[in-house]
C-alpha positions as CSV (number, residue, x, y, z in Angstrom):
1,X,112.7,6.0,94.4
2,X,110.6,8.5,92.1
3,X,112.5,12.1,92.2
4,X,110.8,15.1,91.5
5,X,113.0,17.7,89.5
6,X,112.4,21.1,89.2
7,X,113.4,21.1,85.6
8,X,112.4,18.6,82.5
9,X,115.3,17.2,80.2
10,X,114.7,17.8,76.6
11,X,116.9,15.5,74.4
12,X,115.3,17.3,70.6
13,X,117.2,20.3,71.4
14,X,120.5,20.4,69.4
15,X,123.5,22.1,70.7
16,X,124.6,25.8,69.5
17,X,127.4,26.2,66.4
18,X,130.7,26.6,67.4
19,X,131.5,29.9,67.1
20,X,135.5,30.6,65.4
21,X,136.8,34.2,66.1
22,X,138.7,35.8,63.4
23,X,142.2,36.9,64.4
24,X,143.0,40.4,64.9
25,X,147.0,39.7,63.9
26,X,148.3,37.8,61.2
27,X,149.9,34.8,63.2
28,X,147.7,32.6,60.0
29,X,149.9,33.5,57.3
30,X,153.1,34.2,59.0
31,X,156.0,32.2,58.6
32,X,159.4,32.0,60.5
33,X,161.2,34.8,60.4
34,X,158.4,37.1,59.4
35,X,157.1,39.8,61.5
36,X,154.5,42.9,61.8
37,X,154.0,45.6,63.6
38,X,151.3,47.6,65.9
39,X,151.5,51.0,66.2
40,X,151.2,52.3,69.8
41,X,150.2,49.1,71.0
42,X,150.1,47.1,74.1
43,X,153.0,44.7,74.5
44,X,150.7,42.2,76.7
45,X,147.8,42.3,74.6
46,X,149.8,40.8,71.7
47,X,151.9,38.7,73.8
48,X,148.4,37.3,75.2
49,X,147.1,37.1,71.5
50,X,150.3,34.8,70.1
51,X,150.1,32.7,73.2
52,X,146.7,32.4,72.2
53,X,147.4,31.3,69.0
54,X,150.3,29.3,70.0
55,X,147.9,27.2,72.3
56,X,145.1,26.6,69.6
57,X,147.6,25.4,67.1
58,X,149.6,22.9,69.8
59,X,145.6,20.9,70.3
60,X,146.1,20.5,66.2
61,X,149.5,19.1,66.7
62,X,151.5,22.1,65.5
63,X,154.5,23.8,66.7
64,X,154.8,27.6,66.5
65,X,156.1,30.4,68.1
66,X,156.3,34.0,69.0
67,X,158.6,36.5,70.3
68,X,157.0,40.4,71.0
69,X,159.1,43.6,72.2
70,X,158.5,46.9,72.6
71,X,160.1,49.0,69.8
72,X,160.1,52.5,68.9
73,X,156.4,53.5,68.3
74,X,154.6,50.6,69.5
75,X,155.2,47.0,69.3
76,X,156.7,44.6,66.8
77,X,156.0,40.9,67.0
78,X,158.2,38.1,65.2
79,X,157.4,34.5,64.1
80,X,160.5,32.4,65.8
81,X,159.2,28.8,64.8
């Protein structure tokens, strides 16, 4: 059985670099208890942004979280482990 393919395989070609996004918010270097602040900002976008975080650093085997309200002036967002 001979198939004919539309497309060749090449097997010299090397896969792209991963490319690592820098973090908008501090979730790196904060600790528990720590917190910052966004001025007139969206409380979903930073919610999405630690649950982000939160996921990347569960694959390394670490545990953190996040809690985010909506305060006077925008939104403040809290390291709770």
């Amino acid at each position: 059985m001979d198939a004919k393919f539309e497309y060749t395989v090449d097997n010299v070609v090397p896969p792209p670099q991963r490319i690592h996004k820098v973090c908008r918010y501090p979730f790196p270097i904060m600790k528990v208890n720590d917190s910052f602040f966004v001025p007139e900002g969206k409380l979903k976008t930073v919610v999405s942004a630690s649950q982000s975080y939160r996921n990347m650093e569960k694959q390394k085997g670490n545990v953190v979280g996040f809690a985010s309200r909506e305060v006077e002036g925008g939104i403040r967002c809290w390291r709770i482990k």
